[in-house]
LOMI-170546 format. One record per atom (N, C-alpha, C): residue in one letter; x, y, z. Coordinates in steps of 0.05 Angstrom, whole numbers, padded with zeros to 5 digits, always signed. Each point is the difference from the previous one (the first is absolute). Example, Ala and Ser with C-alpha at 12.3 -4.5 7.8 and 13.67 -1.06 7.14 Angstrom:
a+00264-00114+00156/a-00018+00024+00000/a+00018+00024+00000/s-00007+00021-00014/s+00016+00024+00001/s-00015+00022+00014/
***
This chain:
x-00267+00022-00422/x-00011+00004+00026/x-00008-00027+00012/x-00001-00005+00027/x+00003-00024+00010/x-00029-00003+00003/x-00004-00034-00005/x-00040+00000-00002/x-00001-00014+00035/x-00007+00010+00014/x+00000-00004+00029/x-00032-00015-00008/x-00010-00028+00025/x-00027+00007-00005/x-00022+00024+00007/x-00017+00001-00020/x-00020+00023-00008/x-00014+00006+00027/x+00006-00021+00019/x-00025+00000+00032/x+00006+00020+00015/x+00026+00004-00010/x+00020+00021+00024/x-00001+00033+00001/x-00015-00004-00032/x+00003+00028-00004/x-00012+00022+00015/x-00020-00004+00019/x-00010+00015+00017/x+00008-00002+00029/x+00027+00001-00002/x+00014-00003+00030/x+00013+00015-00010/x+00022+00017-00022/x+00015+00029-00004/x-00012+00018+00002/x-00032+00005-00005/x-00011+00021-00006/x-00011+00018+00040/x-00018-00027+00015/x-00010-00001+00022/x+00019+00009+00031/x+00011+00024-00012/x+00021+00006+00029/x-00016+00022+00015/x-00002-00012+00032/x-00011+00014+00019/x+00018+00026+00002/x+00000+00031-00001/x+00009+00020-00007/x+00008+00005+00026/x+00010+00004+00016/x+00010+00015+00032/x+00027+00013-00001/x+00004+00026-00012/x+00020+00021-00007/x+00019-00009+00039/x+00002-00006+00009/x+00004+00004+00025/x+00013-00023-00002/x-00007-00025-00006/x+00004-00031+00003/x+00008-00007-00021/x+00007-00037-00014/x+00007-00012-00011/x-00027-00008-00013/x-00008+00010-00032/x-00025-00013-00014/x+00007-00026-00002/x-00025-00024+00004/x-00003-00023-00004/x-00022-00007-00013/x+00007-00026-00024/x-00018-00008-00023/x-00020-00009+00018/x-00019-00006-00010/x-00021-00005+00003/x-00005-00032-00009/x-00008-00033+00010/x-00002-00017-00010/x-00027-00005-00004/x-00011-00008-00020/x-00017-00012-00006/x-00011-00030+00013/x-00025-00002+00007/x+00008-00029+00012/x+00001-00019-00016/x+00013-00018+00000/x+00009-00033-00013/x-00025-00014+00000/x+00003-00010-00013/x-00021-00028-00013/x+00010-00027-00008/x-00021-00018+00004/x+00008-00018+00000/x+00013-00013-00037/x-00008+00016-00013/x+00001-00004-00032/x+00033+00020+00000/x+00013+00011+00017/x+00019+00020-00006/x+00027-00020-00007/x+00018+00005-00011/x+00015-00008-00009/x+00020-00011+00024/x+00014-00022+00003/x+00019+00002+00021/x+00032+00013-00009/x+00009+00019+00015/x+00026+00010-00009/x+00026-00023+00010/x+00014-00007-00019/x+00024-00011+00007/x+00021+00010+00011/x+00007+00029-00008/x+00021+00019+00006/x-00002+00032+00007/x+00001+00014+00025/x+00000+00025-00001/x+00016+00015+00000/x+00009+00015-00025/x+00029+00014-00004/x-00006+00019+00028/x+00023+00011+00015/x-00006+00028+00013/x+00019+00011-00001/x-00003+00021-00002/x+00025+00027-00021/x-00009+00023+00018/x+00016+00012+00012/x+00007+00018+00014/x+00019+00023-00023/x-00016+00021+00006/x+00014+00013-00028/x+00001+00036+00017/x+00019+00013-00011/x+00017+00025+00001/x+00014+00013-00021/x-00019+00020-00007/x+00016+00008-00022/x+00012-00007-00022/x-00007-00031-00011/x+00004-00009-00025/x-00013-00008-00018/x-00010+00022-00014/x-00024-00003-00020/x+00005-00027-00027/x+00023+00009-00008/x+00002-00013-00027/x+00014-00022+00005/x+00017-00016+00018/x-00003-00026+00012/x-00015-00007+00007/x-00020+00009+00014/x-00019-00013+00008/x-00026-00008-00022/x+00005+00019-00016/x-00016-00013-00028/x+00006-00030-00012/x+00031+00001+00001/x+00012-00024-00019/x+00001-00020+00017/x-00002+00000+00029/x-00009-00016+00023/x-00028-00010-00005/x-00030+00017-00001/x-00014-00012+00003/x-00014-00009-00031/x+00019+00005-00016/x-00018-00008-00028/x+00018-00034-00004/x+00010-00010+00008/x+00029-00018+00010/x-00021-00020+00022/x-00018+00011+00007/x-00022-00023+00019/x-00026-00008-00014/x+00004+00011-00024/x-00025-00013-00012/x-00008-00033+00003/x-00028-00009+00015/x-00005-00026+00006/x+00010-00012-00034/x-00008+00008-00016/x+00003-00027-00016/x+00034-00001-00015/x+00009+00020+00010/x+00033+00001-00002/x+00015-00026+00026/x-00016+00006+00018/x+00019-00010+00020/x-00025-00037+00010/x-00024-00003-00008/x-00004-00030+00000/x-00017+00004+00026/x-00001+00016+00018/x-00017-00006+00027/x-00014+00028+00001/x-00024-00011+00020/x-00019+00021-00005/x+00015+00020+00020/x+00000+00017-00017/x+00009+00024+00025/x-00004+00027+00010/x-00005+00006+00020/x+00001+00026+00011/x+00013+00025+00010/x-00003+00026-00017/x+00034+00012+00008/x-00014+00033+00014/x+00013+00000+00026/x-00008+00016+00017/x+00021+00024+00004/x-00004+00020-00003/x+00023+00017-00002/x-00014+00028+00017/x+00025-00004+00025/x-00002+00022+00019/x+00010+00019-00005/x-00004+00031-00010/x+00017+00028-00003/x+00007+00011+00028/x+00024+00006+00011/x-00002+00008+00015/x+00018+00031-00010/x-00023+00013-00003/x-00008+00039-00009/x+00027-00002-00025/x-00006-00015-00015/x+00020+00007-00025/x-00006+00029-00008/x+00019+00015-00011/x-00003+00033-00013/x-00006-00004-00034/x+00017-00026-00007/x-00001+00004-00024/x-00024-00001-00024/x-00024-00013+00018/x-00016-00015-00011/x-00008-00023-00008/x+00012-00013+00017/x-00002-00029-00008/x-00026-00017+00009/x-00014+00012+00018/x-00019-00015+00014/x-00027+00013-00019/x+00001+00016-00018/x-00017+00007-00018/x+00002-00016-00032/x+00033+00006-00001/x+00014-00034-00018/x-00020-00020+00004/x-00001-00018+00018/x-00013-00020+00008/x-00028-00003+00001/x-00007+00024+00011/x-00032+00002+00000/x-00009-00001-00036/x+00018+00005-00008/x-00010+00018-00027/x+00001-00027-00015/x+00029-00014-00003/x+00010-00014-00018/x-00002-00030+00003/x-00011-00009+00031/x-00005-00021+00008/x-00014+00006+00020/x-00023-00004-00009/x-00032+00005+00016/x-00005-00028+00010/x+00014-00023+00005/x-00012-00018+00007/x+00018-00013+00022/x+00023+00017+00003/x+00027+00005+00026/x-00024+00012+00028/x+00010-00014+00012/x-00009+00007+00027/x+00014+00024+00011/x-00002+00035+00004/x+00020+00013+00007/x-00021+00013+00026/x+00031+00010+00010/x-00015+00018+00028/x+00019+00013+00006/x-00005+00020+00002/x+00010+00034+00002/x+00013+00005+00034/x+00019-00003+00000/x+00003+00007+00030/x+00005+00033+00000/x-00002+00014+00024/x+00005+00029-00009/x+00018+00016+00015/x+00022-00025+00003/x+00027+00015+00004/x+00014-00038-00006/x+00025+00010+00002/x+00015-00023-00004/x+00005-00019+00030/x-00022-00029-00006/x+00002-00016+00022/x+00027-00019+00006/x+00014+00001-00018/x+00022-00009-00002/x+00002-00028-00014/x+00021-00019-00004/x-00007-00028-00020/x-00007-00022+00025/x+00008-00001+00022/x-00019-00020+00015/x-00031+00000+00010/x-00005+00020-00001/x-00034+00010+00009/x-00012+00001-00027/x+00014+00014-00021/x-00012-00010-00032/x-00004-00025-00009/x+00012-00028+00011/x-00001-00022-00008/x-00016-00017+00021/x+00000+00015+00026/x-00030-00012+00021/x-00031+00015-00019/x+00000+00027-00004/x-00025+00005-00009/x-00008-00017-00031/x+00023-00005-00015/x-00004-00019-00021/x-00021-00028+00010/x+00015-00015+00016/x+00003-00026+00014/x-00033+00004+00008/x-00002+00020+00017/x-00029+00001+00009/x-00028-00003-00021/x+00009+00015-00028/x-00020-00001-00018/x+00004-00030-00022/x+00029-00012+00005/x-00009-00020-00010/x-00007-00023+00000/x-00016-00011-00027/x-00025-00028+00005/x+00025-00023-00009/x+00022+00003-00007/x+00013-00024-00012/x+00007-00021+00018/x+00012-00026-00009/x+00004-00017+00014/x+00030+00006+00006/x+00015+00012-00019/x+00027-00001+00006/x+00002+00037-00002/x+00022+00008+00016/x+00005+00034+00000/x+00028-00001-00018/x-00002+00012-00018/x+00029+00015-00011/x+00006+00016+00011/x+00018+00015+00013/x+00012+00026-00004/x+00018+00008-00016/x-00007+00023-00019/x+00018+00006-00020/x+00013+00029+00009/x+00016+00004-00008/x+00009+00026-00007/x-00003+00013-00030/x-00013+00020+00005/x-00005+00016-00023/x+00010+00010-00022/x+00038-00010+00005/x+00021+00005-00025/x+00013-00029-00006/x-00026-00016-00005/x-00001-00029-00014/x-00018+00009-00029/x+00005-00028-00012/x-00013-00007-00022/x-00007-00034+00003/x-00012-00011-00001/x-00008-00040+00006/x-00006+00000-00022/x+00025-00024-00014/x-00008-00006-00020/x-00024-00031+00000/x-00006+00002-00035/x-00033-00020+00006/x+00016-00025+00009/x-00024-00013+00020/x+00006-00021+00005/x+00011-00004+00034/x+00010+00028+00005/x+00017+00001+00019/x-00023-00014+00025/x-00017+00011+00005/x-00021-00003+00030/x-00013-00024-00005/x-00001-00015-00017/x-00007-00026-00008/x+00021-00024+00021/x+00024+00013-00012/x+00028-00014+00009/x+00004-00001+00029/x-00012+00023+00010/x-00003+00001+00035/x-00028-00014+00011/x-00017+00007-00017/x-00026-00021+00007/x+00010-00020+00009/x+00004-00018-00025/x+00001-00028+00000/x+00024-00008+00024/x+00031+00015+00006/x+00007-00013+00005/x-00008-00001+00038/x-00007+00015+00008/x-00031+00008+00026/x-00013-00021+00004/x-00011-00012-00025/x-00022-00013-00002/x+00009-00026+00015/x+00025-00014-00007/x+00015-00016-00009/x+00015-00007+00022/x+00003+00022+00014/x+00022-00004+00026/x-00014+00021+00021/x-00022-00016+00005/x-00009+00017+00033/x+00016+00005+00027/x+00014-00005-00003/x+00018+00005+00023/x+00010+00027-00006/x-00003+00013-00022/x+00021+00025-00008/x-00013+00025+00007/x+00011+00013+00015/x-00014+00027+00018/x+00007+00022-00022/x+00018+00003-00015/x+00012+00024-00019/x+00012-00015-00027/x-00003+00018-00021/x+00019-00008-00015/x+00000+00024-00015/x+00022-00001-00011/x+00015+00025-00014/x+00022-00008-00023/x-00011+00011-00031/x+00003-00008-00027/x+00035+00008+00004/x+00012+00003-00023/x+00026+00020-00005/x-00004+00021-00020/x+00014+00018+00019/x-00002+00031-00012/x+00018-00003-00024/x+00003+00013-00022/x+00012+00014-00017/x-00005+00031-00003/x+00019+00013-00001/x+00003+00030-00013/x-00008-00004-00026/x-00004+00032-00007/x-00011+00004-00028/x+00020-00011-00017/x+00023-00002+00010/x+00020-00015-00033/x-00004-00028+00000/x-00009-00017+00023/x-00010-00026-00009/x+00019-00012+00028/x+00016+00022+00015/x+00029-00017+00016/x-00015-00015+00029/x-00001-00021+00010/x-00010-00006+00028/x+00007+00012+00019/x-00009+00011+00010/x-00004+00021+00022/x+00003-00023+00030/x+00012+00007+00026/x-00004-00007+00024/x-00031-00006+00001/x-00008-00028+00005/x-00029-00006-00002/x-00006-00004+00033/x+00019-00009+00014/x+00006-00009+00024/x+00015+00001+00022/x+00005-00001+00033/x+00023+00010+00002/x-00008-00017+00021/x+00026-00006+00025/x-00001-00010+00024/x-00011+00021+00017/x-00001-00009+00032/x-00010+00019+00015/x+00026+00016+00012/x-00010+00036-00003/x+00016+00017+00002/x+00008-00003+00030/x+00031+00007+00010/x+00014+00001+00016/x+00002+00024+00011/x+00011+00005+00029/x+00012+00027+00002/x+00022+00007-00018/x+00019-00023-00001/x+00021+00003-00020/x+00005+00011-00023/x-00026-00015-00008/x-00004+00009-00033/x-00017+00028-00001/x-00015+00008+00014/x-00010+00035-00003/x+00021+00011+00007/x+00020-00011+00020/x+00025+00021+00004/x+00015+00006-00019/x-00001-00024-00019/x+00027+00013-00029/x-00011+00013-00015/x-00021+00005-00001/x-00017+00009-00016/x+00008+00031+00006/x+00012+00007+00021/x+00009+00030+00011/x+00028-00003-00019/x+00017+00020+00000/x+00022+00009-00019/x+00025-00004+00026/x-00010+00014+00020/x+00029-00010+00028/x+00004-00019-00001/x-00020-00028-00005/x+00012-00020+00004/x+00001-00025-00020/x-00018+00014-00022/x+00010-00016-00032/x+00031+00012-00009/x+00012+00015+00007/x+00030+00007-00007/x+00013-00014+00009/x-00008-00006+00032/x+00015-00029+00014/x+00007-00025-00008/x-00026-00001-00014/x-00006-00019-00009/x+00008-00030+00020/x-00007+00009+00023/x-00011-00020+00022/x-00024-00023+00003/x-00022+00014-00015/x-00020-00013-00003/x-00016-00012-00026/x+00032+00002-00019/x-00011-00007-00024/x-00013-00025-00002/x+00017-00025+00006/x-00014-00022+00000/x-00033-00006+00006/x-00009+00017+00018/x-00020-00006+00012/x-00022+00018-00020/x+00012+00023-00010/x-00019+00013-00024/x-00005-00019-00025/x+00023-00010-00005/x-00004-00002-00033/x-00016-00035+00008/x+00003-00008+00024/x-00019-00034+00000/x-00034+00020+00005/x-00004+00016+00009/x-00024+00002+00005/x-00011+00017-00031/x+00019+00019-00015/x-00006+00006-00025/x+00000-00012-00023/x+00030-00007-00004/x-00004-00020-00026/x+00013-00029-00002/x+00020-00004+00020/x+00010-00030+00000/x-00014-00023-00004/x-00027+00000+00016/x-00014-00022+00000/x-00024+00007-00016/x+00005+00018-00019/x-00031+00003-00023/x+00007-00023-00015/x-00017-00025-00008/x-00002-00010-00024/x-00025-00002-00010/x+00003+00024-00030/x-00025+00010-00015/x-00014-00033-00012/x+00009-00016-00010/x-00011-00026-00005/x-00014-00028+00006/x+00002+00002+00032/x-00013-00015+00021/x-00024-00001+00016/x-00016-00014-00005/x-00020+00010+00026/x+00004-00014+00024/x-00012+00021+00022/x+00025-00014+00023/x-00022+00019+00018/x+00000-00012+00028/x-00006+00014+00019/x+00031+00021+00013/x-00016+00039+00004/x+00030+00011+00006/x-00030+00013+00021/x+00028+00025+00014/x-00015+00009+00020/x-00020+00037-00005/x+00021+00005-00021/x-00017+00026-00004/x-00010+00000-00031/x-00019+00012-00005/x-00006+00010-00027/x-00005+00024-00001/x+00005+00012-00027/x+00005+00029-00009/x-00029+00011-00002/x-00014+00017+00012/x-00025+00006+00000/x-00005+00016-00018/x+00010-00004-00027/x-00014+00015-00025/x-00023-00020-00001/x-00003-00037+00005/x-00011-00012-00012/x-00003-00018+00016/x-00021-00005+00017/x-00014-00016+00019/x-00022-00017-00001/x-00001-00032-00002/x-00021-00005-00002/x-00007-00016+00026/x-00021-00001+00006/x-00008-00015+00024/x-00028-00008+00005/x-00004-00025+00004/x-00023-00007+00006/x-00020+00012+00020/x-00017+00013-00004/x-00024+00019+00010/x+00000-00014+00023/x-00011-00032+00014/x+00003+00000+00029/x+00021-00001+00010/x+00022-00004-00011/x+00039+00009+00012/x+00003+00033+00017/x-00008+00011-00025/x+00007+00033+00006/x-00020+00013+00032/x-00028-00019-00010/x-00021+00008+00031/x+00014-00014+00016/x+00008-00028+00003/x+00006-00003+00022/x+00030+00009+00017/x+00021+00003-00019/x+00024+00009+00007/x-00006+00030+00016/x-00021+00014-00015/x+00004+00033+00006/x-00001+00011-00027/x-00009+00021+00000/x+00014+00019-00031/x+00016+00013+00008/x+00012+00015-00022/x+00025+00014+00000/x+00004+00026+00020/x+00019+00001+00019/x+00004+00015+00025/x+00004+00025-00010/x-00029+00019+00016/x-00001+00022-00018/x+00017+00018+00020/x+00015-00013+00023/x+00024+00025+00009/x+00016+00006-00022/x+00007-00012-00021/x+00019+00005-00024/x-00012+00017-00009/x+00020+00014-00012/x-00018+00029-00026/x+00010-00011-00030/x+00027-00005-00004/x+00015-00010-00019/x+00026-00011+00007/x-00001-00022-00004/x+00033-00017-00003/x-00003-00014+00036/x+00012-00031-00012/x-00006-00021+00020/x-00016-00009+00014/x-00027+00006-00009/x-00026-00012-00002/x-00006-00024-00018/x+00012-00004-00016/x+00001-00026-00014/x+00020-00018+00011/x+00018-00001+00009/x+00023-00010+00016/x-00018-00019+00028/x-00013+00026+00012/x-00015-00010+00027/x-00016-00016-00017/x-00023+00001-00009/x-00019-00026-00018/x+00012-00016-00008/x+00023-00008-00011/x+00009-00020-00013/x+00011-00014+00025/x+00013+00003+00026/x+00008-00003+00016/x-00041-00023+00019/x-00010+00023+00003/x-00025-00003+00008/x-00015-00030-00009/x-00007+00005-00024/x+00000-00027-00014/x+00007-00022+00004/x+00037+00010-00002/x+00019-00033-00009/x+00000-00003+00039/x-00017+00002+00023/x-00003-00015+00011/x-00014-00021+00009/x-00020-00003-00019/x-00021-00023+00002/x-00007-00005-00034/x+00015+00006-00020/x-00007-00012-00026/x+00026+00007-00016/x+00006-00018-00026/x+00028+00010-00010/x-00008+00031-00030/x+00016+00004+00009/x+00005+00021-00011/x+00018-00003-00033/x-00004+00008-00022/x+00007-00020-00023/x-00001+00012-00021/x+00029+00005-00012/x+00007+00016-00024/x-00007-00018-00023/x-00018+00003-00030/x-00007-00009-00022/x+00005+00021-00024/x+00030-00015+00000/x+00012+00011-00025/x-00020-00004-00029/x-00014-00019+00004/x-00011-00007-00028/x-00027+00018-00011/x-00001+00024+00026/x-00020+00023+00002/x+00021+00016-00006/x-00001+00018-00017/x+00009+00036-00006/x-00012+00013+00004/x+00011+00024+00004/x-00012+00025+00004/x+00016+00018-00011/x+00002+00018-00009/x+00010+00030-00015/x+00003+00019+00020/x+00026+00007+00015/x-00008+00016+00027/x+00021+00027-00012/x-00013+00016+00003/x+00015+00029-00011/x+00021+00013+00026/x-00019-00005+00017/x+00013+00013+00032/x+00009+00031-00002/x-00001+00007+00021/x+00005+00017+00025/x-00010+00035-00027/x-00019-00011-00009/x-00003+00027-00025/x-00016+00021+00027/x-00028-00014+00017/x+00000+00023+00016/x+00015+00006+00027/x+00016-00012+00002/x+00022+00005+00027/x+00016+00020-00021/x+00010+00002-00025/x+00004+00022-00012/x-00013+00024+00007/x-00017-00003-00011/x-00022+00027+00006/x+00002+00011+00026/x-00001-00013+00019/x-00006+00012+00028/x+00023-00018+00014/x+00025+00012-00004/x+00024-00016+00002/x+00003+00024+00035/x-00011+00011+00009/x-00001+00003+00034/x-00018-00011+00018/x-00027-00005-00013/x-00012-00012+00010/x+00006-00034+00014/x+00015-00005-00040/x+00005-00032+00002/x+00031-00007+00026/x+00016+00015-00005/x+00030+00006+00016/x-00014+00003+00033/x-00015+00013+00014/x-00005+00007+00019/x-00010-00023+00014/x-00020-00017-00021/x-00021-00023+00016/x+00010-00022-00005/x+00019-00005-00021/x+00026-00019-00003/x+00009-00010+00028/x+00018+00020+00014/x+00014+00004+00016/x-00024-00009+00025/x-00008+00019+00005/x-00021-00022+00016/x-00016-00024+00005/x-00004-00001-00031/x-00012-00029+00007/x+00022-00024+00008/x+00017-00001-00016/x+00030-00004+00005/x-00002-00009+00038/x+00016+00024+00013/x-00013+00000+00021/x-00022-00014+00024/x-00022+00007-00021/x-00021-00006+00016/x-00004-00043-00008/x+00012-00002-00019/x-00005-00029-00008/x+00025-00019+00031/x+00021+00015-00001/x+00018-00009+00015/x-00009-00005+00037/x-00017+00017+00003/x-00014+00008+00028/x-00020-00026-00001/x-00015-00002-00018/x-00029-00019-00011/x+00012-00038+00001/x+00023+00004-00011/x+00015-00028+00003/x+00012-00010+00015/x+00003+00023+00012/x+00014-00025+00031/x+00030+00017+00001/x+00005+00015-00003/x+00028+00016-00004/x+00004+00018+00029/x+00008-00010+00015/x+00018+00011+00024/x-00011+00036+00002/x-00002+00000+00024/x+00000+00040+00000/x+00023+00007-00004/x+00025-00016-00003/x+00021+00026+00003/x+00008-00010-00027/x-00002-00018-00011/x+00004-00007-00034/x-00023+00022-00018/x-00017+00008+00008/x-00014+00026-00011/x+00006+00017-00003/x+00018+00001+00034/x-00001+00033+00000/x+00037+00006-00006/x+00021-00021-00017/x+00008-00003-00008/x+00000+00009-00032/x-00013-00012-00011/x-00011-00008-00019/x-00010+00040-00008/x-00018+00013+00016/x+00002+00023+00003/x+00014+00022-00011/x+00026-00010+00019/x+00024+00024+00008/x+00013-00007-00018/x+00004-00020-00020/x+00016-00005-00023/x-00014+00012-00030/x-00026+00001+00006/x-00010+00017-00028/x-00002+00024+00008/x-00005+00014+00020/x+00000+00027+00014/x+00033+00009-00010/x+00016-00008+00009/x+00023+00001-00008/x+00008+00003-00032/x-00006-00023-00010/x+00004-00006-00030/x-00014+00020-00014/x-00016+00018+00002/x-00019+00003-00021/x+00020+00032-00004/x+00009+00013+00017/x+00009+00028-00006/x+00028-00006-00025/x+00010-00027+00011/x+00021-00007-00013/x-00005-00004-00032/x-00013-00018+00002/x-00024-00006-00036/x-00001+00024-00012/x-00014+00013+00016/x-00015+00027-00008/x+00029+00005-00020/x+00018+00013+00020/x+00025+00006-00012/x+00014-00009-00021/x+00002-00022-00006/x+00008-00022-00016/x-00011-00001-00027/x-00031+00009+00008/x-00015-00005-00032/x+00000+00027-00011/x+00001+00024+00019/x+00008+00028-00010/x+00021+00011-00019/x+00020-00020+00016/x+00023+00001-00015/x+00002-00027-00028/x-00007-00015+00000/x-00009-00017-00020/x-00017+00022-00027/x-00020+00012+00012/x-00023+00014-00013/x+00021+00015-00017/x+00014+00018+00008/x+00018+00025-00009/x+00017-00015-00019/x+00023-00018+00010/x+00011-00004-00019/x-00009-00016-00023/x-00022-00018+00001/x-00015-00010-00022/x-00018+00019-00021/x-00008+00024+00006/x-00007+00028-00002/x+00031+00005-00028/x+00016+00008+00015/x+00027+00011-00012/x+00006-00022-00020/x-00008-00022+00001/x+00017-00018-00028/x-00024+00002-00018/x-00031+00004+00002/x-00010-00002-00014/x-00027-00014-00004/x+00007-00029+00033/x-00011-00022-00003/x-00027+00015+00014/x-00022+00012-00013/x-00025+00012+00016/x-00018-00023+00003/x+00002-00026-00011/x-00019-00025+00008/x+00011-00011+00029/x+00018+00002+00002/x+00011-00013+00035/x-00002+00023+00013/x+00005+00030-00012/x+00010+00022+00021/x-00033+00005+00012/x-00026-00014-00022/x-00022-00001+00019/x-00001-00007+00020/x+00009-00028-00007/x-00004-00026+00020/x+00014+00011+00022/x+00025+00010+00004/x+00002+00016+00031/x-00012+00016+00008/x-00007+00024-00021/x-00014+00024+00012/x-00028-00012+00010/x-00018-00024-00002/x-00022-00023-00003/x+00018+00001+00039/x+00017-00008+00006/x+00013-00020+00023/x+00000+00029+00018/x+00016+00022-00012/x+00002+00028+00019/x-00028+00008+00016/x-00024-00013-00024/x-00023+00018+00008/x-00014-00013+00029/x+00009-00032-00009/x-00022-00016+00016/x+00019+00002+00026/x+00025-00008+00009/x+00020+00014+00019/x-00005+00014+00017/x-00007+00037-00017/x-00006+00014+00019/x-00018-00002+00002/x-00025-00001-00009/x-00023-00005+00015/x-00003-00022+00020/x+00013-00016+00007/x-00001-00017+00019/x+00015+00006+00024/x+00024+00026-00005/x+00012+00012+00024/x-00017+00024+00008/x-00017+00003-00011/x-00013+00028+00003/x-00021-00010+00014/x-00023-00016-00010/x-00023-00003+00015/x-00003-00030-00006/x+00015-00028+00008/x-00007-00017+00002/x+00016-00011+00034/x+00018+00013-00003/x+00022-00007+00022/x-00017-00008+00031/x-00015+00022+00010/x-00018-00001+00026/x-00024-00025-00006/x-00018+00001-00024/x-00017-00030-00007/x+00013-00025+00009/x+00033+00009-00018/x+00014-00040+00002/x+00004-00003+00022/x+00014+00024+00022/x+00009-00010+00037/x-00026-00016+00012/x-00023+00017-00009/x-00021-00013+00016/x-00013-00021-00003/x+00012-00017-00022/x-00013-00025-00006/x+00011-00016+00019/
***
């Protein structure tokens, strides 16, 4: 279990109760003898109990070298996880929201409770190995000019994951549709903003980072703005990294890891995640400077696309079904589900963005 310091422990227990509202901890006031925090993890968490264990036992201060503070917002997990936490790390800052505020308003109510000098944002299907938040300290410390920086992901088998990416195009959300990745018209412009220009080995100023894993200097994040809570999920990290890299560089440090499991609860609530995908998508393109009729383009090509998919992974589903393969024939029936739910009741949300 992660030894958080002992001061904190009466900020999990102290939640103002309002069945109606969002409970909030309660702070104690500060003193001048209180410890100064170096780092405030903030974890925005949904339904993932047992990652989020091996996440926050993975922030132990004397694992990772700086004093640290790890704040973790539930927004109405079912499974129990925000009792996980209460229970198993009493010295985690948590707060109960009582419906799901979504991951950009989870990572402003974090931001608001925390005392650190620098903000992490983690995603909750990480693991930081020791050492890791030391490695982002220092290199902060070291290079004040740096508004963000962001470690490299690995998956659970150890493989480097996309840590980084350029700034998204109309182009590139367009291939991302099936009408016009078959064309393959717009490949060039996908694979430089996905994988052409990744190099996992370099530290380098790039323009986006992957928002499993955000670090930023506490007066960066106030003065830029926090994270734009029109987003619900997907391309809200895109807009911040954008946000940022206009008045400070923005800066991948491979020599930081992180363990990133990914998309385990966009699994789980694979309509939810498909629906607000698509919109934020969308709504990021409106936010950047993207033409009205390149939107509403942009639109009529996934409006379009999605009945086609739908179809495509149905028939994928069945015949992967018939040979046997039931680990992929998920993974479509996983694609059928989130599909229709996004032709059913996401379609009228995305026009109106």
């Amino acid at each position: 279990m992660a030894n958080f310091p002992a001061a904190r422990e009466a900020l999990t227990h102290a939640l103002a109760v309002d069945e109606a509202a969002t409970r909030v901890p309660r702070r104690r006031p500060s003193t001048q003898t209180e410890d100064i925090i170096d780092v405030s993890v903030c974890i925005a968490n949904w339904n993932c109990r047992e990652l989020l264990r091996a996440c926050l036992a993975s922030l132990a201060a004397d694992l990772q070298g700086v004093r640290v503070e790890v704040i973790v917002i539930d927004n109405a997990s079912a499974d129990g996880a925000a009792d996980m936490v209460a229970r198993d790390f009493p010295d985690a800052v948590l707060q109960r929201n009582a419906s799901n505020a979504g991951f950009a308003r989870a990572n402003n109510q974090a931001a608001e409770l925390a005392r650190g000098r620098y903000l992490f944002f983690l995603n909750n299907d990480t693991v930081v190995p020791p050492g890791t938040l030391r490695r982002l300290f220092d290199y902060c410390a070291d290079h004040p000019g740096v508004g963000m920086v962001g470690p490299r992901l690995r998956d659970g088998d150890g493989r480097a994951q996309v840590s980084y990416r350029q700034k998204p195009t109309l182009a590139t959300l367009l291939h991302r549709t099936s009408l016009l990745r078959w064309t393959g018209i717009l490949r060039g412009n996908y694979l430089r903003y996905r994988r052409r220009e990744f190099d996992p080995e370099t530290t380098r100023p790039v323009e986006i980072l992957m928002g499993a894993a955000m670090f930023v200097p506490r007066g960066v994040f106030f003065t830029c703005g926090p994270w734009d809570e029109d987003f619900t999920f997907g391309g809200e990290d895109m807009e911040l990294s954008l946000r940022v890299g206009r008045d400070y560089d923005v800066v991948y440090l491979p020599s930081a890891e992180i363990t990133h499991y990914g998309r385990v609860s966009t699994r789980q609530h694979i309509g939810f995640a498909s629906t607000n995908m698509a919109i934020g998508f969308a709504r990021y393109l409106r936010k950047t400077g993207c033409p009205g009729a390149g939107v509403a383009l942009y639109k009529l090509v996934v409006t379009l696309d999605a009945p086609l998919q739908l179809a495509d992974k149905a028939a994928q589903y069945l015949w992967r079904r018939a040979r046997g393969r039931r680990d992929k024939a998920e993974k479509s029936l996983l694609a059928v589900r989130g599909l229709g739910h996004f032709l059913v009741k996401g379609l009228v949300p995305f026009w109106r963005v």
